[in-house]
C-alpha positions as CSV (number, residue, x, y, z in Angstrom):
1,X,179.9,37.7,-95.5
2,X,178.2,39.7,-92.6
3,X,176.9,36.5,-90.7
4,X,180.3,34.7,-90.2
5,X,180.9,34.5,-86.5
6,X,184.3,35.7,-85.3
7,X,186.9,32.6,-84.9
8,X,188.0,32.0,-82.0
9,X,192.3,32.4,-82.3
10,X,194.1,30.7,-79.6
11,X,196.6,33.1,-79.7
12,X,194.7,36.0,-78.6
13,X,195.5,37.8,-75.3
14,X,192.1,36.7,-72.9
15,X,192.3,40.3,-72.1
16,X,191.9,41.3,-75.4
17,X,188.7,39.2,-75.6
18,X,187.8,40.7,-72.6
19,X,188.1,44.3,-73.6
20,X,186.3,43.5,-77.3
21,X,183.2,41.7,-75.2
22,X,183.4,45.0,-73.0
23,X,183.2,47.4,-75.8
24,X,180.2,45.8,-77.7
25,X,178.1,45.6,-74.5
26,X,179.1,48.8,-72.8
27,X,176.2,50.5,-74.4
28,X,174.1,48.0,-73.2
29,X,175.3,48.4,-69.5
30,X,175.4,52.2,-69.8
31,X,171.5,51.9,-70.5
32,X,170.9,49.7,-67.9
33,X,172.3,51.8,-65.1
34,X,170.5,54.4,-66.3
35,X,167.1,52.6,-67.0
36,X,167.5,51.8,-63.0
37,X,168.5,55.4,-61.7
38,X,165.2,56.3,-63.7
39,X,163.1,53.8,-61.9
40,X,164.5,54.0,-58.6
41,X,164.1,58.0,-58.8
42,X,160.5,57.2,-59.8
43,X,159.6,55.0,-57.0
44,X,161.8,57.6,-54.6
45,X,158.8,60.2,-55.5
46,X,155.9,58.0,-55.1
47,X,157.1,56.9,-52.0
48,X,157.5,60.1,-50.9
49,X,153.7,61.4,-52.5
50,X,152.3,58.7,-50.5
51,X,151.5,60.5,-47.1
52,X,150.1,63.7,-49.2
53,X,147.7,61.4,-50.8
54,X,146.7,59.4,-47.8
55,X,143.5,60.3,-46.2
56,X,143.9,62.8,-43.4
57,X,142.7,61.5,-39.8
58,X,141.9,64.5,-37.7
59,X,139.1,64.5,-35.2
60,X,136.1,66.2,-36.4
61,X,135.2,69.2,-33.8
62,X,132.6,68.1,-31.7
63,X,129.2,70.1,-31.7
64,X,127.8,71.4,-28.8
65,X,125.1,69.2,-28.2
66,X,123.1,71.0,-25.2
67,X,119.9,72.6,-25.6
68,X,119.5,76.1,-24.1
69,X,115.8,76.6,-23.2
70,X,114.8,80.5,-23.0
């Protein structure tokens, strides 16, 4: 039957546990570190699109605001 858990045998090494546990969720760990290099390398190039994107603050040049009579 598929759905029978694994019995526990007492006579079995801890490492060996240890190692089986580690091969059935090393997938699941290899996706995760990756899944977290993704988003951090995201947020790395927002973070650095930010100041592009942010509203330039230069002073307007200021018009000559005499009157030259002739």
């Amino acid at each position: 039957m598929a759905n029978n858990p694994i019995k526990y045998n007492a006579d079995q090494n801890r490492a060996d546990i240890w190692r089986r546990n580690w091969e059935v969720m090393k997938p699941f760990v290899h996706f995760g570190f990756k899944a977290m290099a993704l988003i951090g390398g995201t947020l790395i190039s927002i973070i650095k699109l930010l100041p592009l994107l942010a509203p330039q603050k230069h002073e307007a040049p200021k018009k000559e605001t005499r009157i030259i009579k002739i």
